[in-house]
TORBA-179192 format. One line per 10 residues: for each residue x, y, z of N, C-alpha, C. Coordinates in steps of 0.02 Angstrom, whole numbers. Layout:
N
X,Y,Z,X,Y,Z,X,Y,Z; ...;
REM end
This chain:
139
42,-59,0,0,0,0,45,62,0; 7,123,11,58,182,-36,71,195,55; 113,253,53,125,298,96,104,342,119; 44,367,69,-9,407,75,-46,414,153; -62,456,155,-91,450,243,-204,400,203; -177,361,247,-254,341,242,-288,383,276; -382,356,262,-444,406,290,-450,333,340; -504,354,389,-515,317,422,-557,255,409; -586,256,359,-637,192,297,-571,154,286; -528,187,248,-440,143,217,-433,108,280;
-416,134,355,-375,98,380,-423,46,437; -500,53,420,-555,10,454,-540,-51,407; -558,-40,346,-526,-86,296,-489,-140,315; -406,-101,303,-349,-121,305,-343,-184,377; -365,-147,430,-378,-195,494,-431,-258,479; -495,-238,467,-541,-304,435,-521,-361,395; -472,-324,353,-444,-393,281,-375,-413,318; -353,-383,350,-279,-399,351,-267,-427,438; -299,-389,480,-290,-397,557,-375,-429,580; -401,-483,550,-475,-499,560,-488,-514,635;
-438,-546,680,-451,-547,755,-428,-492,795; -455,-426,771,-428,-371,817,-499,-341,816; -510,-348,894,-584,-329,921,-605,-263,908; -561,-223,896,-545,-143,917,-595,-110,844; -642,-57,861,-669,-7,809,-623,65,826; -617,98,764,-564,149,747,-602,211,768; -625,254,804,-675,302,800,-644,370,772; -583,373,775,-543,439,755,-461,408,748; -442,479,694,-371,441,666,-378,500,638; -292,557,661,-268,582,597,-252,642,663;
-203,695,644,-165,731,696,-126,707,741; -80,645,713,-35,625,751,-75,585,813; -125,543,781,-173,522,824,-231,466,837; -250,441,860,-313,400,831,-365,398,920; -385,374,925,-459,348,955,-496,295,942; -481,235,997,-486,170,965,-559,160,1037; -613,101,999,-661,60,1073,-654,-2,1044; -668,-33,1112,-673,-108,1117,-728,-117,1169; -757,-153,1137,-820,-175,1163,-784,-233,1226; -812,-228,1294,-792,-269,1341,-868,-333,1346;
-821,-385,1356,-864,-431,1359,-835,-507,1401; -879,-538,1418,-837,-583,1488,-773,-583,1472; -757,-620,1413,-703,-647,1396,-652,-604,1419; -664,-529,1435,-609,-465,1456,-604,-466,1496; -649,-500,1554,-630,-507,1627,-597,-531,1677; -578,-524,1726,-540,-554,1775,-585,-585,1837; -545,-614,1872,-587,-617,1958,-587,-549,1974; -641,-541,2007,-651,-476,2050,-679,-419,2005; -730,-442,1936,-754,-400,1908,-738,-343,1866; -675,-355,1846,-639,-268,1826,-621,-311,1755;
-579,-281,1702,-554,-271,1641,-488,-307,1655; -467,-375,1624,-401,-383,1608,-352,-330,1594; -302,-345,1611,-231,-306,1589,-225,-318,1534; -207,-409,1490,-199,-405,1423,-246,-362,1382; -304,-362,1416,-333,-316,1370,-356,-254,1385; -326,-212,1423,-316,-171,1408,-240,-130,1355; -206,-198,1380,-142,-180,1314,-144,-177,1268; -193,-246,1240,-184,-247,1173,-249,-174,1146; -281,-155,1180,-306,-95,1162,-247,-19,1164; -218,-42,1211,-169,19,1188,-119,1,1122;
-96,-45,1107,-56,-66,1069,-90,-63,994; -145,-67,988,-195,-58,924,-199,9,915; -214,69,964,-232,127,963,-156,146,923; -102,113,970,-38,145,925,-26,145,866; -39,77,844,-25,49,781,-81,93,754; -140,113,751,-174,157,715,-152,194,694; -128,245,754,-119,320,760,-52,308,710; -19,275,697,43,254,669,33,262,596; 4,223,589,-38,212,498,-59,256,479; -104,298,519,-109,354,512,-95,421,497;
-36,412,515,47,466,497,89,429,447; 92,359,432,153,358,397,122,338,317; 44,300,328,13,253,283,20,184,314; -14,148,262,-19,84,282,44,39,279; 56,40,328,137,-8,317,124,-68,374; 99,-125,352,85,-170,386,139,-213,446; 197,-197,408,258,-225,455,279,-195,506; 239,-123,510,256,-89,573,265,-125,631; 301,-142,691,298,-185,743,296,-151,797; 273,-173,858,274,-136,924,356,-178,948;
401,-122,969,458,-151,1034,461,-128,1084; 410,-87,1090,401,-87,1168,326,-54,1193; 327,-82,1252,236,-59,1267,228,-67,1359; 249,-1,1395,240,2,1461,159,26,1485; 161,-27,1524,70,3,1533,68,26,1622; 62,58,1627,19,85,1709,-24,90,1720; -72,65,1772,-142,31,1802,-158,71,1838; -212,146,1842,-213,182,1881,-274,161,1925; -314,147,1893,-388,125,1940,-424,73,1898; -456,48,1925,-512,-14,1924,-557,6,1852;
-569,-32,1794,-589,-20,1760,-653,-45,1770; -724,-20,1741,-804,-21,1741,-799,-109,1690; -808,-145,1720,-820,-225,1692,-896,-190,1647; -950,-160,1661,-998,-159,1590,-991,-96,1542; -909,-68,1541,-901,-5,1491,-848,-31,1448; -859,-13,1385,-830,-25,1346,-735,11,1360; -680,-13,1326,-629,22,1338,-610,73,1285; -568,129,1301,-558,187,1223,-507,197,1258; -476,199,1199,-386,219,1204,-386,268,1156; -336,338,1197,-352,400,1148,-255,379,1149;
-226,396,1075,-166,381,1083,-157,443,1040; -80,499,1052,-52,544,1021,20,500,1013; 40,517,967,119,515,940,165,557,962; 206,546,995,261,610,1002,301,620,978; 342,538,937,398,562,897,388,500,843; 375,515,767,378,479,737,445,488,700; 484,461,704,576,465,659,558,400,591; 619,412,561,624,360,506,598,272,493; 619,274,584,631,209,572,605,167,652; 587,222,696,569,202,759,496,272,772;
437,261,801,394,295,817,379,287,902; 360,348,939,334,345,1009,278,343,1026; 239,349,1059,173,360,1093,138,338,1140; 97,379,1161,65,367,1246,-4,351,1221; -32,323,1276,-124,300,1264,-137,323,1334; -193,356,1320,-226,343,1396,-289,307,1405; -315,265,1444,-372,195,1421,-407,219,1467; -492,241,1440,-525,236,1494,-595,185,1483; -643,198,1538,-695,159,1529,-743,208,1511; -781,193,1459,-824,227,1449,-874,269,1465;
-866,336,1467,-920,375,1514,-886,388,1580; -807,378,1590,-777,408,1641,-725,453,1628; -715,515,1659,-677,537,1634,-616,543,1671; -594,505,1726,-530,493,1738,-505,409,1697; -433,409,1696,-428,349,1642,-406,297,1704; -408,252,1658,-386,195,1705,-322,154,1688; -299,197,1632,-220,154,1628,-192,203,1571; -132,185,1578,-74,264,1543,-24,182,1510; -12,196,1444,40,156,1405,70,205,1361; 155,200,1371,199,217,1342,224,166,1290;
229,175,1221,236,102,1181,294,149,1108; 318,121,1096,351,129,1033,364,80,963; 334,96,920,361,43,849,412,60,814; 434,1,784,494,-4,729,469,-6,657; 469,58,624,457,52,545,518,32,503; 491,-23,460,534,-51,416,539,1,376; 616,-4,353,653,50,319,611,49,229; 601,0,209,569,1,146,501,-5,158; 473,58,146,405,60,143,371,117,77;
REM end
């Protein structure tokens, strides 16, 4: 695919045909940015009623990879090498999760960015991820 910055239809797309087990809907994308939900459902749960950790990662880790595609185009080989997550409070077990992710440094060949995850309809978040990808040099 080109380099072109996709619209947010291109990169709903691009996830459907190419990433088919990624739970995540795209709600916003573009300003060094995206806005990802995931619908929570048992399977997201833990003992004690709250939101898994894996998943709240892999929601931050999707939001990145959006916000990513988003700025560079569709470059599927993009990879995550790193993804620090912090657990601030108890996530709502019947709210969906949204990860608002900004970019801070996209370079040649390595990109940064933070997520902040909350539960839906709250407006303090419930988890902060620092994550960075590796863009392959031929794209």
């Amino acid at each position: 695919m080109s380099a072109a910055r996709p619209s947010l239809p291109q990169l709903a797309d691009f996830l459907r045909t190419e990433f088919p087990q990624n739970p995540c809907v795209i709600e916003a994308v573009g300003e060094r940015g995206a806005t990802i939900r995931k619908a929570v459902d048992e399977a997201d749960l833990r003992p004690g009623g709250t939101v898994s950790g894996p998943t709240l990662m892999m929601v931050a880790d999707v939001a990145l990879y959006v916000a990513l595609l988003g700025e560079i185009g569709i470059v599927p080989l993009a990879v995550t090498t790193n993804l620090n997550t912090t657990f601030l409070r108890k996530p709502a077990a019947g709210r969906d999760v949204i990860g608002v992710c900004r970019l801070l440094k996209v370079g040649r060949t390595l990109a940064t960015g933070d997520v902040l995850l909350y539960s839906d309809g709250h407006p303090e978040p419930v988890a902060h991820a620092v994550g960075s990808y590796a863009i392959p040099a031929a794209r």
